[in-house]
N, C-alpha and C positions, 0 to 999 in steps of 0.2 A: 462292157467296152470302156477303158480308159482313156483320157483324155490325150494318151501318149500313144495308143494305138491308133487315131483319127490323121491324118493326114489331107489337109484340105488348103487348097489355094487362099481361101480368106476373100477372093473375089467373086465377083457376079462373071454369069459365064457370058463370053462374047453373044450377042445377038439376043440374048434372052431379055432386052429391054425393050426387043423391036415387037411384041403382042402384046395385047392386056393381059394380065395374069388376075386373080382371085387370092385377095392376101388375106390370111388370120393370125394372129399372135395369141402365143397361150402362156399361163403362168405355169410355172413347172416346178413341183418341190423338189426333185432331183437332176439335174440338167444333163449328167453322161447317163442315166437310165432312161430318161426319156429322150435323147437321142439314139441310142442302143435300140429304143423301141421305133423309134421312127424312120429309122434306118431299114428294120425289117421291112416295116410294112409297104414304104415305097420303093428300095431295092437299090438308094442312094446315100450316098454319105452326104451331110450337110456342107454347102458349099463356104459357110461362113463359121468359123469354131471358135470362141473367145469362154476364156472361166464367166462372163457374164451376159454372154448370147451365143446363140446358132439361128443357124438360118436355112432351109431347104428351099430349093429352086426344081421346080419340076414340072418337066415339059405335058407329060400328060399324066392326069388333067393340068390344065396350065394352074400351079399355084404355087404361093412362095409361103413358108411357113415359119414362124419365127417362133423360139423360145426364148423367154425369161425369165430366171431361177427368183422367181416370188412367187410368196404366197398367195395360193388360190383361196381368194377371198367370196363373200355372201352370192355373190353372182357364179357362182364355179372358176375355171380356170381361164377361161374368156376374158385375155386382156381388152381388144379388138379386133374388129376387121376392119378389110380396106381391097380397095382397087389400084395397084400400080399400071397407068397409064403410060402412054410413048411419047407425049408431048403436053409443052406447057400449053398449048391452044385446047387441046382437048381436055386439061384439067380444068381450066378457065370456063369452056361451055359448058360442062357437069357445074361448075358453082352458079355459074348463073340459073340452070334449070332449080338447084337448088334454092339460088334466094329466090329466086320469083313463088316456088312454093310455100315459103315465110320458115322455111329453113335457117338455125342459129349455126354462123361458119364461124370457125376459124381457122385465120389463114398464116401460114408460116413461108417463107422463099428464102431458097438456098441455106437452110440449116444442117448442120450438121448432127445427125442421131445415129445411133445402131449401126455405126460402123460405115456410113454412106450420105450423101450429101444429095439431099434432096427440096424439092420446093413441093408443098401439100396445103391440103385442106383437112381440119377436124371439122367431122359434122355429126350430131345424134339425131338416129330414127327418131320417133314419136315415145316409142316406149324406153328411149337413153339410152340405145346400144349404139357403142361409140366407132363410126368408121371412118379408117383415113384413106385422102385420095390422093395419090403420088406421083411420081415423076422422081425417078432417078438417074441424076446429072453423072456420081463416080461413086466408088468406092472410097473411103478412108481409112487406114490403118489405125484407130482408134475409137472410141465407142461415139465420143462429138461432145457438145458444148456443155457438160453437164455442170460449170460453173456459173452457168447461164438460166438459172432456175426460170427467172423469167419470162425470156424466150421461149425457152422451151417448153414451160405449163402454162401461161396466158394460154395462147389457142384454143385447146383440148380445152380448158378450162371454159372460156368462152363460148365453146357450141356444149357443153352440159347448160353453161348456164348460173347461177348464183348456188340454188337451191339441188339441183343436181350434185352438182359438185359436194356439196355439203353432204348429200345423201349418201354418195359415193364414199365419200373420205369417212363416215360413219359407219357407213356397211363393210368397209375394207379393213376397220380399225378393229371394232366389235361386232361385226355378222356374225351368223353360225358359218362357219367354212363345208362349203357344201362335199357333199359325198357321194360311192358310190351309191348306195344306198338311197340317197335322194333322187339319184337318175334311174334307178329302177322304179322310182314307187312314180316318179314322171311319167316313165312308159307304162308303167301301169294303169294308171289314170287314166289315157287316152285308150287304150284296151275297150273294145265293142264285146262282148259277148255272143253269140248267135241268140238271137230270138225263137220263142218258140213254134213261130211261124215258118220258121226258115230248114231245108231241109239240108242238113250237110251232106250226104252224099249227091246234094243235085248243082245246077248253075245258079239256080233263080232263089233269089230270097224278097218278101215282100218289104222286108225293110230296108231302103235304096241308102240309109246311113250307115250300113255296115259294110265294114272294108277290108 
């Protein structure tokens, strides 16, 4: 699929602000193969198409999916996730649940990124998986303040944290770039074997840890 065969409004679709959706963004070595592929597998064209992003919006299950042409670095291709929320009050009660847990936020309002003008939260899990939480105000015809380095990377910066961030910028510079390979021998790893207790043609096996 070529970049000249996509035909795509460049907008977010009417009404699709009004539920929470479930957001991931992935790093993508090829950007028309990995829309080409992601197109199959949900049955839509991405609603957003730029040489430097896409974006899919999809009602069931509810998630917005975003690509952008970097390299998938030590972590795999997992830029972030996030929660696009309908309102700045309900963004506001997730941070406060958040700092009262002793949660590291950062907070961005009315920025402009990815094509859309949004007010969010950066915040990382326990184990540094980076999720952002959103509220979007409009779309904009250009990608947003990218001369604004500041802006833009404090936040994110701030909920990694010093030493985070530093680990990140390391692992992203000179990691091993992970592979298939690495996610099979992942699902390998978790792999139970049946025990020799356990009888495969029946229901019941004494060992309650295999799955």
């Amino acid at each position: 699929m070529t970049e000249s065969t996509i035909v795509t409004p460049n907008r977010t679709p009417a009404g699709a602000t009004q539920v929470i959706k479930f957001h991931a963004s992935l790093n993508v070595s090829d950007l028309a193969r990995s829309i080409e592929f992601y197109t199959a597998l949900f049955g839509f064209l991405p609603v957003k198409h730029y040489p430097d992003y896409a974006k899919f919006e999809i009602e069931t299950p509810p998630l917005i999916l975003s690509l952008k042409p970097k390299r998938a670095c030590a972590g795999g291709p997992l830029n972030h996730l996030g929660l696009r929320v309908v309102t700045v009050e309900h963004l506001r009660a997730i941070q406060d649940r958040l700092r009262k847990v002793g949660a590291r936020i950062g907070q961005q309002d009315d920025v402009k990124c990815c094509y859309a003008l949004q007010s969010k939260i950066w915040v990382t899990d326990p184990d540094q998986t980076m999720w952002e939480i959103y509220v979007l105000h409009d779309d904009v015809p250009d990608w947003g303040e990218k001369d604004k380095k500041v802006k833009l990377l404090a936040p994110p910066f701030r909920a990694l944290g010093l030493w985070g961030t530093v680990r990140r910028a390391w692992n992203n510079k000179f990691g091993q770039k992970a592979t298939s390979v690495d996610g099979a021998a992942a699902i390998a790893e978790h792999e139970t074997p049946l025990p020799a207790t356990c009888n495969s043609k029946a229901a019941t096996c004494q060992d309650t840890h295999v799955r």
